[in-house]
C-alpha positions as CSV (number, residue, x, y, z in Angstrom):
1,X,72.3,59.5,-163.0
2,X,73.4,58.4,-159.0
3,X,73.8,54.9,-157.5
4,X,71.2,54.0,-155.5
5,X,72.4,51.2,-153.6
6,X,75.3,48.3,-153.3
7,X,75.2,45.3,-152.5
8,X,78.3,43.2,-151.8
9,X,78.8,39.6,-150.7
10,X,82.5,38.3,-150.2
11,X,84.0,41.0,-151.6
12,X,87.4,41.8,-150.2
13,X,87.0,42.3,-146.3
14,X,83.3,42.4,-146.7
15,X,81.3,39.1,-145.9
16,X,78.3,40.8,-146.4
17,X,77.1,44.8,-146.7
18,X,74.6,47.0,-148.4
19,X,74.6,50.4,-148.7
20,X,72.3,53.0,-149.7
21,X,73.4,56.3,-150.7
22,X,72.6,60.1,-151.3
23,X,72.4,61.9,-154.7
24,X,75.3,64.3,-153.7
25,X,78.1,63.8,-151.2
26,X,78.8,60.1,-149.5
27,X,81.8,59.8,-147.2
28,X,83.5,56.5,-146.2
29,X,85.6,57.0,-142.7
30,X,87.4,55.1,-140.6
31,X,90.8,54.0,-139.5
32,X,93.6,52.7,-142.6
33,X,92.6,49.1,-143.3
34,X,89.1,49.1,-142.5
35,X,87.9,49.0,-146.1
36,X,86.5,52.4,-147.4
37,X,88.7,52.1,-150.5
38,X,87.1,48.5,-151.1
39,X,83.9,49.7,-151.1
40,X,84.7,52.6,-154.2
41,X,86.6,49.8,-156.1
42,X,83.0,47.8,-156.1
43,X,81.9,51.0,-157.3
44,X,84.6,51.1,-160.2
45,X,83.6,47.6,-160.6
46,X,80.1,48.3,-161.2
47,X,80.9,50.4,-164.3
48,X,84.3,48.5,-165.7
49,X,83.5,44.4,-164.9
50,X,87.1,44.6,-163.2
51,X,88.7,46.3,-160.1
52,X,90.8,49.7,-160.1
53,X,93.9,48.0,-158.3
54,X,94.0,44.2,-158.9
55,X,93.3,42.7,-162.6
56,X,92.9,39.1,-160.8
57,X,89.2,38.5,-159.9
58,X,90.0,35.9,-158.0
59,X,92.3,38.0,-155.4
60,X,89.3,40.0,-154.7
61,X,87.1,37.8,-153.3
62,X,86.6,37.4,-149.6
63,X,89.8,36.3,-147.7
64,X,91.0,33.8,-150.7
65,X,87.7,32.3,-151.7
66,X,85.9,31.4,-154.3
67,X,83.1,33.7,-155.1
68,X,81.8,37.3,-155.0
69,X,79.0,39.4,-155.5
70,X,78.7,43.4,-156.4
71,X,75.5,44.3,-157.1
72,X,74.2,48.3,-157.8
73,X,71.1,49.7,-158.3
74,X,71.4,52.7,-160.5
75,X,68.5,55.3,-161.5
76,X,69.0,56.8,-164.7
77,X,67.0,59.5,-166.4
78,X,63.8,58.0,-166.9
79,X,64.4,54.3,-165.6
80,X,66.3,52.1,-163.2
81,X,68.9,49.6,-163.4
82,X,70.0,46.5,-161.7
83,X,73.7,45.6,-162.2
84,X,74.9,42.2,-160.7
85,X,78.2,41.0,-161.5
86,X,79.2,37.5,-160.0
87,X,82.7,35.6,-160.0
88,X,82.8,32.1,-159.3
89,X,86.0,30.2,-159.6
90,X,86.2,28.1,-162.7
91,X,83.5,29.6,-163.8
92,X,84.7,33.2,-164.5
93,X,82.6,36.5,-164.2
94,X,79.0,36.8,-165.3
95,X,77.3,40.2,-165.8
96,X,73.6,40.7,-165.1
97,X,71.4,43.4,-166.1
98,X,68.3,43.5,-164.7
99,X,68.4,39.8,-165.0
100,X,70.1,39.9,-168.2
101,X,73.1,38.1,-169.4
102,X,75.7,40.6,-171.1
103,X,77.9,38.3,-172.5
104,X,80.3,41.0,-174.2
105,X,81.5,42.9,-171.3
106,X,82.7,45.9,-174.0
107,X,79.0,46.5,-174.5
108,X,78.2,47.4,-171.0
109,X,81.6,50.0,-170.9
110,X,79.8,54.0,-170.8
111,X,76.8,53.0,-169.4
112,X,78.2,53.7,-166.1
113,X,80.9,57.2,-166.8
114,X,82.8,57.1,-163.7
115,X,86.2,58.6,-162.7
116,X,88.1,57.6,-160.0
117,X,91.1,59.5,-158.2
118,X,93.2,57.4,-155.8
119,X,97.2,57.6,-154.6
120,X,97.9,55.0,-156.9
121,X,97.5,57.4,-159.8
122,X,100.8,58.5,-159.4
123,X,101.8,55.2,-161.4
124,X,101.0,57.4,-164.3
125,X,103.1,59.7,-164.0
126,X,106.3,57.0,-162.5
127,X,105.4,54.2,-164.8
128,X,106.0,53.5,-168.6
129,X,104.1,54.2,-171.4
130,X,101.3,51.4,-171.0
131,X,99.9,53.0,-167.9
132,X,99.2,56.2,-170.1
133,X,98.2,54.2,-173.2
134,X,95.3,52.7,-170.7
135,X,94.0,56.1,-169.5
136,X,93.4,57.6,-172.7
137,X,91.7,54.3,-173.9
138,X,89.8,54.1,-170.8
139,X,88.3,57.5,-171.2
140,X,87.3,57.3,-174.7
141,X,86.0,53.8,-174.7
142,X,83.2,55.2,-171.8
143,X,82.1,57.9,-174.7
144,X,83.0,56.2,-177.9
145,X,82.1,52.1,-178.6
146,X,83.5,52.2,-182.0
147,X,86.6,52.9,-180.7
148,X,86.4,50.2,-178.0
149,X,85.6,47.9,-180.4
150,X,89.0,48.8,-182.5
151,X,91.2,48.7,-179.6
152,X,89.6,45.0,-179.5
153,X,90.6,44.5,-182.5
154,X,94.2,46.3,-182.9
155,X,95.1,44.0,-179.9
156,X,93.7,40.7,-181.5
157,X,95.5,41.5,-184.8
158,X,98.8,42.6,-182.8
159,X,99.2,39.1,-181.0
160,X,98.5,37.2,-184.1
161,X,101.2,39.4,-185.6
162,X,103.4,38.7,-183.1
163,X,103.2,34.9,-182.9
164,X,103.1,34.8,-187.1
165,X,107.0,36.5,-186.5
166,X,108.0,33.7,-184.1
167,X,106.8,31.0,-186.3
168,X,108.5,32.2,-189.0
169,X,111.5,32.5,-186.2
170,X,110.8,28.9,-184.7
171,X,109.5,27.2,-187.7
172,X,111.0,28.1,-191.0
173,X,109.8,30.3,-193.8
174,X,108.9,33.1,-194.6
175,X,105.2,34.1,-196.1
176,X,104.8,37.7,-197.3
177,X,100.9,37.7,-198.1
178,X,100.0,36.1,-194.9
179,X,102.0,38.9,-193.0
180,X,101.2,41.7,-195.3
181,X,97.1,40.6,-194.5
182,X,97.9,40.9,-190.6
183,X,100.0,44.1,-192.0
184,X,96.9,46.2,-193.4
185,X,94.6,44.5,-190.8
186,X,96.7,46.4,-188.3
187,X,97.1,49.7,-189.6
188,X,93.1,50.0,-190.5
189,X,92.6,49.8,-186.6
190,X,95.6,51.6,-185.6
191,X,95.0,54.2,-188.0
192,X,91.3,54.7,-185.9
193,X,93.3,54.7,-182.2
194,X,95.8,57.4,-183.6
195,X,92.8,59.3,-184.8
196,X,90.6,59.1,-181.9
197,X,93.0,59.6,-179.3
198,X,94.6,62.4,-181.3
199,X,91.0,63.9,-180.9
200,X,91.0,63.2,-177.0
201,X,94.1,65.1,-176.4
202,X,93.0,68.3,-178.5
203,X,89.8,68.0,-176.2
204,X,91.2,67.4,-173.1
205,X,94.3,69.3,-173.2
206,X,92.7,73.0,-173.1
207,X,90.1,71.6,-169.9
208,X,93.5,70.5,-168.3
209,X,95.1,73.8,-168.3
210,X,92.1,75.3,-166.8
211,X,91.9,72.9,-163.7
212,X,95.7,73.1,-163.1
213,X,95.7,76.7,-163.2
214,X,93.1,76.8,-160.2
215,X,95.4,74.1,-158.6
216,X,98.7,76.0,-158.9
217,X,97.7,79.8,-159.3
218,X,99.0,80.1,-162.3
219,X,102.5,79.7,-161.5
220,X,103.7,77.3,-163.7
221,X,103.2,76.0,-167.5
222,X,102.1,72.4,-167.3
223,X,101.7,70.4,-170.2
224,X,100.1,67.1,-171.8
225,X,101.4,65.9,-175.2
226,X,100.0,63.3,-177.4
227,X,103.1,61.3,-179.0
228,X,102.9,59.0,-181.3
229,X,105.3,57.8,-184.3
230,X,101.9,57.5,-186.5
231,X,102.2,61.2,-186.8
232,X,105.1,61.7,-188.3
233,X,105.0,58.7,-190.6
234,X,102.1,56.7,-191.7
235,X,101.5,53.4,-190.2
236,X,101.8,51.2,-193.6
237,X,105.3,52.8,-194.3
238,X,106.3,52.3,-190.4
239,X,105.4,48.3,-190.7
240,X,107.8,48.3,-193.4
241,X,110.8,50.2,-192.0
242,X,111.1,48.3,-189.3
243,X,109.7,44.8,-190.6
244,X,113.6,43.7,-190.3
245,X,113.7,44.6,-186.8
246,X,110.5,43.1,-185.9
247,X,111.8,39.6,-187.4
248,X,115.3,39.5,-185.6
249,X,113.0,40.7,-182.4
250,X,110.2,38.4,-182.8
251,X,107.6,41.2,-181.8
252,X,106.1,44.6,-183.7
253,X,108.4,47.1,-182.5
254,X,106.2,49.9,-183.7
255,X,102.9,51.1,-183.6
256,X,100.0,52.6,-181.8
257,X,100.8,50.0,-179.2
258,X,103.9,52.4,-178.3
259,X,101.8,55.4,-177.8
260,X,102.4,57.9,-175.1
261,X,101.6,60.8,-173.6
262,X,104.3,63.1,-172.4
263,X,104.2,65.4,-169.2
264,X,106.0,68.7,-169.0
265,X,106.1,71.1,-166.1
266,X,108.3,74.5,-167.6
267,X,108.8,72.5,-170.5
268,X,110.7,69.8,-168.0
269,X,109.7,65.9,-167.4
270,X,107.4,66.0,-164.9
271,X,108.5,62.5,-163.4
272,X,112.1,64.0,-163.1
273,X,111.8,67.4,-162.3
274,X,108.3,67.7,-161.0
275,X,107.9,68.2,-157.3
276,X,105.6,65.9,-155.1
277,X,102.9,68.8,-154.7
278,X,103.6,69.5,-158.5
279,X,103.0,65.7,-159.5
280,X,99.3,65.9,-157.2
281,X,98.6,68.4,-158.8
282,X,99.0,67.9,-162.3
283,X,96.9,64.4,-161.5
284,X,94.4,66.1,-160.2
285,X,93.9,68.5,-162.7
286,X,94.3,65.6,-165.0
287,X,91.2,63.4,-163.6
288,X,89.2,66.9,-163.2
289,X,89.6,67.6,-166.8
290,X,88.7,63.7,-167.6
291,X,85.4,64.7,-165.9
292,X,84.5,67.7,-167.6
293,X,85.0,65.5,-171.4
294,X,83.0,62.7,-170.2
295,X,80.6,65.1,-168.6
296,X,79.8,66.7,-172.2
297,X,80.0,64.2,-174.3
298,X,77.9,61.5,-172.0
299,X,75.4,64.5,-171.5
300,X,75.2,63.1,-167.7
301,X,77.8,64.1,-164.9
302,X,79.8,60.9,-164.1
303,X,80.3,59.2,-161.0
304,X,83.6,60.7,-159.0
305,X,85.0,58.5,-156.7
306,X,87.6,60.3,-154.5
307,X,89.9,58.4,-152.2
308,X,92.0,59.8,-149.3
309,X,91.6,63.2,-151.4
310,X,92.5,65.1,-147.9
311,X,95.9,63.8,-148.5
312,X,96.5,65.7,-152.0
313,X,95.2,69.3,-151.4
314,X,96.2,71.5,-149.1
315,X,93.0,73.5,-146.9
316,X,92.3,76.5,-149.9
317,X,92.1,73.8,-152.9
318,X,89.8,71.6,-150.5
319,X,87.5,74.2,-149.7
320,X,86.9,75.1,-153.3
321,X,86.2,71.5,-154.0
322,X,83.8,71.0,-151.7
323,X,82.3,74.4,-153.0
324,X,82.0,72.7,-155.8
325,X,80.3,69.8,-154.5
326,X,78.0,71.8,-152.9
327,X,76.9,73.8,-156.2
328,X,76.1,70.6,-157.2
329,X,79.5,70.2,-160.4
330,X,79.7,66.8,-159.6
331,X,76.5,65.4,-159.2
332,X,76.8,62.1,-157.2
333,X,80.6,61.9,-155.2
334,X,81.4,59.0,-153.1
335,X,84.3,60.0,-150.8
336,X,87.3,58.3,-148.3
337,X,89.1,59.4,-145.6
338,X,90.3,59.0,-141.7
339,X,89.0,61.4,-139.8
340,X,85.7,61.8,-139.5
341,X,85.5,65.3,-138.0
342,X,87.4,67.1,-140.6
343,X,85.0,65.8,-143.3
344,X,82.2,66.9,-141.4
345,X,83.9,70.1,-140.6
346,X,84.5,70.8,-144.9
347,X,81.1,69.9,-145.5
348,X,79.3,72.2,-142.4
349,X,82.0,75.2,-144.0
350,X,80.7,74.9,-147.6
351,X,77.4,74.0,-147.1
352,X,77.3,70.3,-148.3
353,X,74.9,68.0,-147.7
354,X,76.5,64.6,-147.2
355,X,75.7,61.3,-146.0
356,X,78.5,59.3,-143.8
357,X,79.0,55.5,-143.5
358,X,81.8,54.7,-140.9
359,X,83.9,51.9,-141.3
């Protein structure tokens, strides 16, 4: 699988630009500002219907305006695709392939396995729960539509929930069969999340440790832990413990909703006692190992979007990635930075073939 081409039309800073690419190594350079990032974040868009930094379609589009265009041409195995996705204002966001209307933008997630590795990752690391919570649903919805299609519905059924409590609140009275049938509703799906994702992490966990021992030579004991109340005490039995709290609270205080996943360095926090070069590290070795599970279980190698990755690794840790590249791990890499020389001067060291856009 590799993208072909993109096309964008008042997208961001772009007015207008299309790009074809290589089936290995593309590199984006040019000064801070001029764009590079924009153009992976059409990419991400290509494969997710949304952007990697800004949920508000609208904020994307060409200096304030109304409408935009990302278009990719991508060749699979034994055919090629057209995707078009266009956003109009008061209109919303149409998704086209090859001239068809998707109109349930789920159905199009993990046609396009892609894994992106930007600075603002950190927010995993810095940020609550919910930033966690949407990694490990991101990655298993692009391998698993069931699952997807539960989270859909775990949502649905916990905002329902949620507004049943504050009309009993706001409005009198109290009906048990109405909130026990939101009740079981809710732990049928969140029973499949805790399931799934406790799956993920058994998967993941072991490719992690491999990647952050390359990153760190082995020098310290890094760790990624699946927590979630649902293990300790099933869901139906946790609705009920707390159903008291979620009435004087007017929300569902419990759930697979307050899912984490918890990062240790030594046994430590990482956010607290983690170094800087430990905290790019462990992210690295994170999105590396995010790679490798949607690698096997998509049976294609995604697309690996790398921005300002010259900023997280120091010369050693480089050079084997771009031996990587070169061996051909990766399959199709779409790459940022500033300087153009030093790219140039990776690639010529470990024999990579790659094709350069300035910006």
């Amino acid at each position: 699988m590799h993208l072909a081409s993109l096309l964008l039309q008042q997208f961001k800073n772009y007015e207008s630009l299309q790009l074809e690419f290589g089936l290995g190594l593309n590199c984006f350079t040019g000064k801070n500002g001029a764009g590079k990032t924009n153009i992976l974040d059409a990419i991400h868009y290509l494969a997710f219907t949304k952007s990697y930094f800004n949920a508000v379609d609208q904020q994307n589009a060409f200096f304030g305006g109304n409408f935009f265009v990302v278009e990719g041409v991508l060749n699979q195995a034994n055919h090629e695709e057209k995707i078009r996705i266009v956003f109009q204002k008061g209109y919303g966001k149409t998704l086209l392939l090859n001239g068809n209307e998707v109109t349930k933008f789920s159905e199009h997630i993990g046609s396009v396995p892609l894994v992106m590795i930007a600075p603002g990752d950190v927010a995993l690391i810095q940020e609550g729960s919910e930033e966690r919570r949407k990694f490990m649903d991101q990655v298993i919805s692009q391998c698993d539509a069931m699952y997807l299609r539960e989270l859909i519905q775990y949502n649905r059924i916990l905002d329902q929930r949620n507004k049943l409590l504050k009309d009993f609140h706001f409005n009198g009275g109290f009906n048990r069969d109405l909130l026990e049938s939101f009740n079981q509703q809710l732990v049928a799906s969140g029973n499949y999340l805790f399931s799934k994702r406790t799956q993920f992490i058994e998967k993941l966990e072991p490719l992690f440790l491999q990647h952050y021992a390359w990153l760190s030579g082995d020098n310290e004991q890094a760790k990624v832990k699946y927590e979630s109340e649902l293990a300790r005490v099933p869901f139906d039995v946790l609705l009920a413990q707390t159903e008291s709290a979620d009435l004087d609270l007017l929300r569902t205080t419990r759930g697979a909703h307050r899912d984490d996943l918890i990062f240790t360095m030594d046994g430590n926090p990482l956010k607290k006692f983690g170094s800087q070069g430990q905290q790019k590290s462990f992210l690295i070795a994170l999105k590396l190992a995010q790679f490798d599970y949607l690698a096997t279980l998509k049976n294609t190698k995604p697309l690996l979007l790398l921005d300002d990755i010259f900023e997280k690794l120091d010369q050693y840790r480089l050079a084997k990635l771009f031996a990587w590249i070169g061996e051909g791990k990766f399959g199709q890499v779409f790459l940022t930075d500033t300087q153009l020389e030093r790219v140039k001067i990776m690639c010529e060291a470990n024999k990579v073939e790659a094709r350069f856009f300035e910006i």
